[in-house]
C-alpha positions in Angstrom: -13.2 3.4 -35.1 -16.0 4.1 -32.3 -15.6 7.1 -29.9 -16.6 6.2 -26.2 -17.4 9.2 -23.9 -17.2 9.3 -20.1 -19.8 10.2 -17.7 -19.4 11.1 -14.2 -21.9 12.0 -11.4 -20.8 12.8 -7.9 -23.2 13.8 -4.5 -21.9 14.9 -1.3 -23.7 15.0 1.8 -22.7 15.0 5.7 -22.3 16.7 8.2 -18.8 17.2 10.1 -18.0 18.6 13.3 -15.0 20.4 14.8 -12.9 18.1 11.8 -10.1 18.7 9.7 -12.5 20.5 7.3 -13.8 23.1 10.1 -13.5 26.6 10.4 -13.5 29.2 13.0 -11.0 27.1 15.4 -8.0 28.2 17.4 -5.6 28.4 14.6 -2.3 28.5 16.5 -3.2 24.9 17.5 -1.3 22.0 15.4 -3.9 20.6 12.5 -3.8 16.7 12.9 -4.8 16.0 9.0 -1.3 17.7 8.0 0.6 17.9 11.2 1.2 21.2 10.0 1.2 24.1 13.0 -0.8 27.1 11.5 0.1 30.6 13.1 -1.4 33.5 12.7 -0.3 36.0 10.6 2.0 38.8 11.7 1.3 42.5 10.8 4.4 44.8 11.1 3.5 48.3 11.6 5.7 51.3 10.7 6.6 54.2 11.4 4.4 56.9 10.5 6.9 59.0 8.2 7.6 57.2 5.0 9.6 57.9 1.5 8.6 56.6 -1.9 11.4 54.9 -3.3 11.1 53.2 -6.7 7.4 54.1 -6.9 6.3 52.6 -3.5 6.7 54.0 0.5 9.8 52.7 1.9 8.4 52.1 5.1 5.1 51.1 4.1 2.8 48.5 5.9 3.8 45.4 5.4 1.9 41.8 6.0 4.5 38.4 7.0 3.6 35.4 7.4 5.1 32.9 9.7 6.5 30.0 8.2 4.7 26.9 8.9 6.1 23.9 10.9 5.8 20.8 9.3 6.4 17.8 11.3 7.6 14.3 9.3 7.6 10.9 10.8 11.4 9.5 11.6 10.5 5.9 12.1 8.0 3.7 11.5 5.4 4.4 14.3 1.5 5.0 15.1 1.7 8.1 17.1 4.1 11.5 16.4 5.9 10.9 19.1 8.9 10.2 16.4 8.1 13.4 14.2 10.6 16.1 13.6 10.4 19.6 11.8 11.1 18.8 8.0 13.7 21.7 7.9 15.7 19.4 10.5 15.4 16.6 8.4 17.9 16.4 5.5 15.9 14.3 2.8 13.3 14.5 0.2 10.2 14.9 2.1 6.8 14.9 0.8 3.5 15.0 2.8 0.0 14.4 1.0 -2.7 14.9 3.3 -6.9 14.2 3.3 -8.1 17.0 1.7 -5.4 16.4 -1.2 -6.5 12.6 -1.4 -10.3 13.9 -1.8 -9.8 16.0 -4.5 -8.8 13.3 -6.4 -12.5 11.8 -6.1 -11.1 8.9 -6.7 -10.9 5.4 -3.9 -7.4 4.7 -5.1 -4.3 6.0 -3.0 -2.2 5.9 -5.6 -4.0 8.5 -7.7 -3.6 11.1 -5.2 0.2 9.9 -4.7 1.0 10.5 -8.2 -0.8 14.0 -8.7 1.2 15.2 -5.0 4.0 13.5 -5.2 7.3 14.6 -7.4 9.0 11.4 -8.7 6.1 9.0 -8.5 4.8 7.5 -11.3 1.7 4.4 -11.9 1.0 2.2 -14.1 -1.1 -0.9 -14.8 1.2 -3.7 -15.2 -1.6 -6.2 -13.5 -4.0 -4.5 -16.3 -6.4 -3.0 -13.6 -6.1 0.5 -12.6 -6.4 -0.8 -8.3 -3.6 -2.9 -8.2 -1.2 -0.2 -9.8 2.9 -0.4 -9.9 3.7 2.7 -7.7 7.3 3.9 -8.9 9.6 6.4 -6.6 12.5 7.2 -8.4 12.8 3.9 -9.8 12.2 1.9 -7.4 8.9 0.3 -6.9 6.2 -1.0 -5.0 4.0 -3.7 -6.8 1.1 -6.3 -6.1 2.8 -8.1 -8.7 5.1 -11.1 -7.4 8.0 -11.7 -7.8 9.0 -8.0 -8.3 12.2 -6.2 -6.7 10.3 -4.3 -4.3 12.2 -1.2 -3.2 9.4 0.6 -1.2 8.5 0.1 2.3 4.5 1.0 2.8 3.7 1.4 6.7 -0.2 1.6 7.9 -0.5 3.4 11.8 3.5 2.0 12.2 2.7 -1.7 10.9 4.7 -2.6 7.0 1.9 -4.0 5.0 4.3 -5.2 2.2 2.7 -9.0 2.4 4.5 -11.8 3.7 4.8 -13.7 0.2 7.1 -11.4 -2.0 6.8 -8.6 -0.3 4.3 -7.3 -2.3 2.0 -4.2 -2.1 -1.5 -4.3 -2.9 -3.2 -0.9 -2.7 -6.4 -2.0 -3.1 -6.7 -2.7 0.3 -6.2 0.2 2.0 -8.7 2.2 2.7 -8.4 5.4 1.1 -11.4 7.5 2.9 -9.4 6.8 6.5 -6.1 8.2 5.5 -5.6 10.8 7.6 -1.7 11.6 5.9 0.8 9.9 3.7 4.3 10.9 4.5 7.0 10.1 1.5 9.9 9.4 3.2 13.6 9.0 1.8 17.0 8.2 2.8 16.1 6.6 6.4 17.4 3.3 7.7 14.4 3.1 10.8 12.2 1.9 8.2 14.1 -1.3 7.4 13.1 -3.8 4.7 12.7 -2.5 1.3 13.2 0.6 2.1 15.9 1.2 -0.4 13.9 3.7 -2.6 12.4 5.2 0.7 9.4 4.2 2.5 5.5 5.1 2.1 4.0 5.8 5.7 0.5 6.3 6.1 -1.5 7.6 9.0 -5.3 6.9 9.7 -8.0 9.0 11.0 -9.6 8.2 14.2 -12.1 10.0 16.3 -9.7 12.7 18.0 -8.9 13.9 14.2 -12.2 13.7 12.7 -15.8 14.2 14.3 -19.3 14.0 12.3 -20.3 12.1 9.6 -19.9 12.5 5.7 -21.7 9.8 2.8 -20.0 10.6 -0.9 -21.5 8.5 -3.9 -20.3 8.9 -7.6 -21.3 7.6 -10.3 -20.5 7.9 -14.1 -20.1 5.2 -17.7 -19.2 2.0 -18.1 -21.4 1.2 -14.6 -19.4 3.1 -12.0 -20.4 3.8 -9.1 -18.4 4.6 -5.8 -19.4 5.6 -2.5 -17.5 6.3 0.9 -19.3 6.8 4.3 -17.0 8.2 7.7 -18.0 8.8 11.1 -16.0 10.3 14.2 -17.0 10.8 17.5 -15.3 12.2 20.7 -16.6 11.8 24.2 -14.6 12.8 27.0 -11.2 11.1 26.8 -12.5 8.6 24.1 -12.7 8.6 20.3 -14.8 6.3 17.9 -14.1 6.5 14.2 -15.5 4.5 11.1 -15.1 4.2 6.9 -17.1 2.1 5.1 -15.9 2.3 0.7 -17.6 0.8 -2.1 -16.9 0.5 -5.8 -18.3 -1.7 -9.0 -17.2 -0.7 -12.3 -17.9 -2.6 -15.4 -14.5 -1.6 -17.2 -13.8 -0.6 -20.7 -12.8 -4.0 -22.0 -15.1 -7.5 -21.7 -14.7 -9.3 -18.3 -12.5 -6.2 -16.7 -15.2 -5.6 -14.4 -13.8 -4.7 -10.6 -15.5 -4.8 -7.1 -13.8 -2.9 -3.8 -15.4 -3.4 -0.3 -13.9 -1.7 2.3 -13.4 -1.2 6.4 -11.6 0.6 8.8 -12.4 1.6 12.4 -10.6 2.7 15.1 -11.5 2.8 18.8 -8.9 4.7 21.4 -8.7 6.4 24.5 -6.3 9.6 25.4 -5.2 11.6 28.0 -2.5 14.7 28.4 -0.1 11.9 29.3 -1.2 8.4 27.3 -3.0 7.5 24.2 -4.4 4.1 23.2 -5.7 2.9 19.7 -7.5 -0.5 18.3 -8.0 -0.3 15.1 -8.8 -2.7 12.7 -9.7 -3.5 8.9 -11.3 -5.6 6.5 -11.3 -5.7 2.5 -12.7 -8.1 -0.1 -11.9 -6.8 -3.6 -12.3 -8.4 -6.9 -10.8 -7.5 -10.4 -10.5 -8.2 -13.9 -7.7 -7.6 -16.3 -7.5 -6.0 -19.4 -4.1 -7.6 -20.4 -2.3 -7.5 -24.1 -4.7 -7.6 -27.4 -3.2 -8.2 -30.9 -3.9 -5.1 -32.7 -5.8 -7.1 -35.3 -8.4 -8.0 -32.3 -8.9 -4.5 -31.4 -9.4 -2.9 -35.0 -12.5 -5.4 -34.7 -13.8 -4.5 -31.4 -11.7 -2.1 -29.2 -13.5 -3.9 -25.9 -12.1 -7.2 -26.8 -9.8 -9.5 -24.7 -7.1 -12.1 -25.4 -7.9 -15.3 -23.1 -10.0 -14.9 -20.4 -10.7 -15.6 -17.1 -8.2 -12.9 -16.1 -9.3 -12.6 -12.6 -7.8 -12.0 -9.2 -9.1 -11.7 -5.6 -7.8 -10.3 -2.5 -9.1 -10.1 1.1 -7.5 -9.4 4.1 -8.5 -8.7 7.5 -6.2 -7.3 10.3 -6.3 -5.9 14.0 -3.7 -3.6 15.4 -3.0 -2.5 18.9 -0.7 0.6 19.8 -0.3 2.3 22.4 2.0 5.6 23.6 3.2 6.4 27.4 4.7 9.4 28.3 7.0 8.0 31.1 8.9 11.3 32.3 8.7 14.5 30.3 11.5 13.6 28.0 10.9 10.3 27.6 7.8 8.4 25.7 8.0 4.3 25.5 5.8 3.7 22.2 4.2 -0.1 21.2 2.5 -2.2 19.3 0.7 -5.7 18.5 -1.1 -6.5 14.9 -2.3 -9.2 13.5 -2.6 -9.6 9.5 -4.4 -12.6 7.6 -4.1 -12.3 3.7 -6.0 -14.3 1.0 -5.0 -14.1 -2.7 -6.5 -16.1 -5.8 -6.1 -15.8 -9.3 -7.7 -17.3 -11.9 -5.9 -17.2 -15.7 -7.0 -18.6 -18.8 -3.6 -19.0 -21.4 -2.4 -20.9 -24.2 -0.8 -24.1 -23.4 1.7 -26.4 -24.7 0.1 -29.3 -24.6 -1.1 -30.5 -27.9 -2.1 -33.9 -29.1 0.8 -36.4 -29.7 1.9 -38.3 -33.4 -0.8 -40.8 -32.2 -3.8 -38.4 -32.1 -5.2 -40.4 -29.0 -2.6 -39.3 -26.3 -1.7 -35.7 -24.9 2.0 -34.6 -25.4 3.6 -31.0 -23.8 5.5 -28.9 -25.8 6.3 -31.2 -29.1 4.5 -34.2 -30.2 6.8 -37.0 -28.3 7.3 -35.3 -24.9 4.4 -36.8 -22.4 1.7 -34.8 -20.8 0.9 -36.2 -17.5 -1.6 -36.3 -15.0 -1.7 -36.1 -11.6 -0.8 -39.6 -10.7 2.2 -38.9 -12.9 1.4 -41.3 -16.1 0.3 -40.0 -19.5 -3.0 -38.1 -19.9 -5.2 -39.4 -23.1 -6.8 -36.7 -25.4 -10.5 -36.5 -25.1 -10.8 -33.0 -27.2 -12.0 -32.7 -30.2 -9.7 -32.8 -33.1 -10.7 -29.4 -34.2 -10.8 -27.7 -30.4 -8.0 -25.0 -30.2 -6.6 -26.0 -26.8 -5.8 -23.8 -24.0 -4.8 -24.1 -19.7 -6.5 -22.0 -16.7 -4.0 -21.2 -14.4 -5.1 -20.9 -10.9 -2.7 -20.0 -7.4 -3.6 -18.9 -4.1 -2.0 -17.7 -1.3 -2.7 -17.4 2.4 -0.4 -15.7 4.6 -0.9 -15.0 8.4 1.6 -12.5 9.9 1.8 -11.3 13.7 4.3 -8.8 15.0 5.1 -6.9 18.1 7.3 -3.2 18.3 8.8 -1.1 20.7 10.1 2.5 20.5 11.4 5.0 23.5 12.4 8.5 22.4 14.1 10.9 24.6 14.0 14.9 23.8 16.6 15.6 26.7 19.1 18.3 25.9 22.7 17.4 25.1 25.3 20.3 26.2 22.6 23.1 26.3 21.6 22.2 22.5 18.2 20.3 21.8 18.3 16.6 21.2 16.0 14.2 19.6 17.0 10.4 20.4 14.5 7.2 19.5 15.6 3.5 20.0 13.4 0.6 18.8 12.7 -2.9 18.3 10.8 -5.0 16.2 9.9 -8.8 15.7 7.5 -10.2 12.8 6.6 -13.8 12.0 4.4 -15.1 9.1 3.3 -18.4 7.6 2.2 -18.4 4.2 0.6 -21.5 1.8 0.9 -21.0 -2.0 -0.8 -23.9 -4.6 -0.9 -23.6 -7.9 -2.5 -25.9 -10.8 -3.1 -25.9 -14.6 -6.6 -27.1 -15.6 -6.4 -27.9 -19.3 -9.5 -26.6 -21.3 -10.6 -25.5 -24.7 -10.4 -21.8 -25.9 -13.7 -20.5 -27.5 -14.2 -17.9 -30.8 -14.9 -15.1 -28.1 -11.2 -16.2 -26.5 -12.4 -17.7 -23.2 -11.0 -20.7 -22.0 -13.7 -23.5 -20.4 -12.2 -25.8 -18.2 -12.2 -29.4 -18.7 -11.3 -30.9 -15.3 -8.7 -32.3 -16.5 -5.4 -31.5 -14.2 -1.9 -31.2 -15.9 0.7 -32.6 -13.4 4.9 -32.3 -13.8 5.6 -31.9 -17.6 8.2 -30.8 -19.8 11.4 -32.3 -20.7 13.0 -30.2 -18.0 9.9 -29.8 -16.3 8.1 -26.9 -17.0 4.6 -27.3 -15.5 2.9 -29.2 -12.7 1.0 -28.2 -9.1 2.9 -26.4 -6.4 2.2 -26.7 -3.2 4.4 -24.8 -0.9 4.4 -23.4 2.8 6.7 -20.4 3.9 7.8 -19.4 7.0 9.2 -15.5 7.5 10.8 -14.3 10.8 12.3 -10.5 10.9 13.9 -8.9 13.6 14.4 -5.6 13.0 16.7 -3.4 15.6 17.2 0.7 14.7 18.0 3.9 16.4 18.4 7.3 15.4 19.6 10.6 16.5 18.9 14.3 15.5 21.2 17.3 17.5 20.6 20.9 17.0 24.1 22.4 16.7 22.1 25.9 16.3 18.8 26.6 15.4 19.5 26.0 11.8 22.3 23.9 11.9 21.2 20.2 12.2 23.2 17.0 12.6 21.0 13.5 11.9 22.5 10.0 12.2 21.0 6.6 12.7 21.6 2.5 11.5 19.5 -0.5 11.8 20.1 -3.7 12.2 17.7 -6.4 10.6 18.0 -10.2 10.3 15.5 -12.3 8.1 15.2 -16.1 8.2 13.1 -17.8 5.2 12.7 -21.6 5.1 10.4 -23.2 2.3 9.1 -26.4 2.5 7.7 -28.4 -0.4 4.3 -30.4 0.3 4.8 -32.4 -3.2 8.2 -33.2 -3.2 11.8 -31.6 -2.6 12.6 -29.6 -5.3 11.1 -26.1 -3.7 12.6 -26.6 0.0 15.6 -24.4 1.1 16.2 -21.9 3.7 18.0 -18.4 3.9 19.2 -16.8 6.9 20.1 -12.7 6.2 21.8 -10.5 8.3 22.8 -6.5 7.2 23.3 -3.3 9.0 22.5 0.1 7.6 24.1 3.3 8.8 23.8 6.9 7.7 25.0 10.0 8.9 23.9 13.5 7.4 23.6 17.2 8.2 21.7 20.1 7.2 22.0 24.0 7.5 
């Protein structure tokens, strides 16, 4: 059995202005990486006669500290217009901010997430370490399809939970950008999936984060990372920039992975509006260290079980928000993204097909049922009679998505006691294409599978296998409002529902068999107090 060690090399260099990681400002103002107001602390002074009592002076000098007010998000919005003090909010609440995220040293949110975060646990079901399984509490938010998602994930107020499954993929968020990640139970506002609770994560831009700051890594197996920000400030505007980028060979043959990375903001702000257009880009690449029999890896522990194992995702988005202060109690809050999502994956497998009695035709899954082609009629075997056969599995899927939201919150008292009251509106639609095909091939002595060009179409007596070819259409219209009342300045009443209806229709481009269309209406309500 070999030992493997594990070398890693980091360098730092920037320099960063006025940021979240300055010193020597005014420290009664709020800090925008952890929307956490820092006061001052308080010294008591007594009076100047004092009696020992248990071995130290009664009235000795004593140092307090003022508790610190933590502000949480409420619903699913860019700005913190919707954010109340935690101890008036009567859930779990966990907040993991920038500096926690770059401890980590790592480019994956979900590593941070797990180390801050009670109740969250990863793993690798994909069989990369960037497109983790992120559980809460059981409930879970996966890039894998066809997974019960229970999380909601929200970037600057948009749900990135794709359009096709709902799925998560972390690997395209940008980790150096994230300003704050709020973990967020027990609240309808956030809508779909948000049974377990909901994930919201809030960017930097160049109001939060002035200067510039390069961070490269590097360490065995060919890694090396590096992450480059820039803010800027000038007058009532604000610039901001990440640029992330990782290769790493992996432990295991053909487990290599690639992650480029963009996110920039641009906005404008006043004492009375604030305006942001940010936007992102990501074009990531990953290999899979799936399941080895244990007899493979007591040969070589860097072997793999059929390969190709590869999947690729890009995306690119643009989102526009925007807040207005329309009286002092009331603040109208909007937004408009766009989100365009590409996903391929390319698996080599075993296959059923195998030759037939007569040696010159193809049969799937005994020797009498028929393989076919394409076209539908029998395929004839042109492998050799010694070739150990195998099937790359390929799918894809393209999804564009386009929403629009709308939030007022009013902080008007209600009979002399302080009131918190938000409203909002949401509307998404998304088209998505999904093909898949099974190119039958031959599997080598180092277990990779080389493709033949030869296509399997419908096969299996049922069917089992053949091309897809599907588009999906998504429209959501979501509807919430919620309501927080200070009975006394420790005594807090919270209560809000949401309304959402989803309409699905699929429509098979090779036949019938996939169409059908779903129409879902449901209402969730919740009351709760806290003292």
């Amino acid at each position: 059995m070999g030992v493997r060690a594990l070398l890693i090399v980091s360098i730092s260099t920037g320099l960063v202005l006025q940021s979240e990681f300055s010193h020597g400002q005014d420290t009664t103002k709020q800090d925008a990486t952890t929307n956490v107001q820092v006061l001052p602390p308080v010294e008591v002074s007594p009076p100047r006669a004092s009696v020992v009592t248990r071995g130290r002076p009664k009235d000795a000098i004593r140092v307090a500290r003022a508790r610190p007010r933590v502000y949480i998000p409420t619903a699913p919005t860019a700005s913190s217009a919707s954010d109340v003090e935690a101890d008036k909010v009567p859930a779990g609440i966990n907040v993991v901010d920038s500096r926690q995220i770059e401890r980590t040293g790592s480019l994956n949110i979900a590593d941070a997430l797990q180390q801050s975060v009670p109740g969250i646990s990863i793993n690798e079901v994909s069989g990369n370490p960037f497109q983790p399984d992120v559980q809460f509490r059981g409930f879970v938010a996966s890039p894998i399809a066809g997974t019960p998602q229970g999380l909601a994930v929200y970037q600057n107020g948009v749900r990135i939970n794709e359009a096709f499954g709902d799925t998560v993929n972390w690997d395209l968020i940008p980790t150096a950008a994230i300003r704050s990640v709020a973990v967020v139970t027990n609240n309808p506002a956030f809508g779909l999936n948000a049974l377990g609770g909901a994930i919201n994560l809030q960017m930097k831009d160049g109001f939060s984060y002035k200067g510039a700051e390069i961070n490269t890594m590097g360490g065995s197996f060919g890694r090396l990372q590096s992450s480059a920000q820039w803010g800027k400030q000038v007058d009532n505007f604000a610039v901001y920039g990440a640029l992330e980028g990782l290769h790493d060979n992996g432990f295991r043959n053909f487990s290599a992975s690639d992650v480029r990375r963009f996110y920039g903001d641009v906005a404008f702000k006043n004492d009375v509006n604030e305006f942001h257009l940010n936007m992102g880009f990501a074009d990531n690449k990953f290999g899979a260290t799936a399941t080895v029999p244990a007899e493979l890896l007591q040969q070589y522990w860097g072997a793999t079980y059929t390969t190709p194992q590869i999947s690729a995702n890009r995306v690119g988005y643009f989102n526009l928000t925007g807040k207005v202060e329309a009286t002092p109690s009331w603040t109208i809050e909007g937004g408009a993204h766009l989100r365009i999502f590409d996903h391929k994956t390319v698996d080599g497998n075993p296959t059923g097909t195998q030759p037939c009695v007569n040696p010159a035709l193809l049969c799937f899954g005994d020797d009498a049922t028929p393989a076919n082609g394409l076209n539908g009629t029998q395929l004839a075997n042109p492998f050799d009679p010694n070739a150990v056969l195998g099937e790359i599995d390929r799918t894809t899927t393209r999804s564009t998505t386009a929403g629009l939201s709308l939030q007022a919150t009013n902080t008007d008292q209600l009979f002399g006691h302080d009131n918190r009251f938000l409203v909002g509106a949401s509307l998404d639609s998304s088209v998505t294409r999904f093909t898949a095909s099974a190119e039958l091939g031959t599997i080598g002595p180092d277990y990779v599978v080389s493709g033949s060009g030869i296509f399997l179409g419908q096969s299996g007596d049922p069917v089992s296998i053949g091309p897809v070819s599907l588009r999906a259409t998504n429209q959501y219209t979501g509807l919430y409002a919620l309501d927080t009342f200070d009975v006394t300045k420790a005594f807090s009443i919270t209560a809000g529902g949401r309304f959402n209806n989803a309409r699905i229709s699929l429509e098979d481009q090779i036949g019938t068999a996939l169409n059908g269309k779903g129409n879902q209406s449901t209402i969730a309500i919740g009351a709760t107090y806290l003292f």
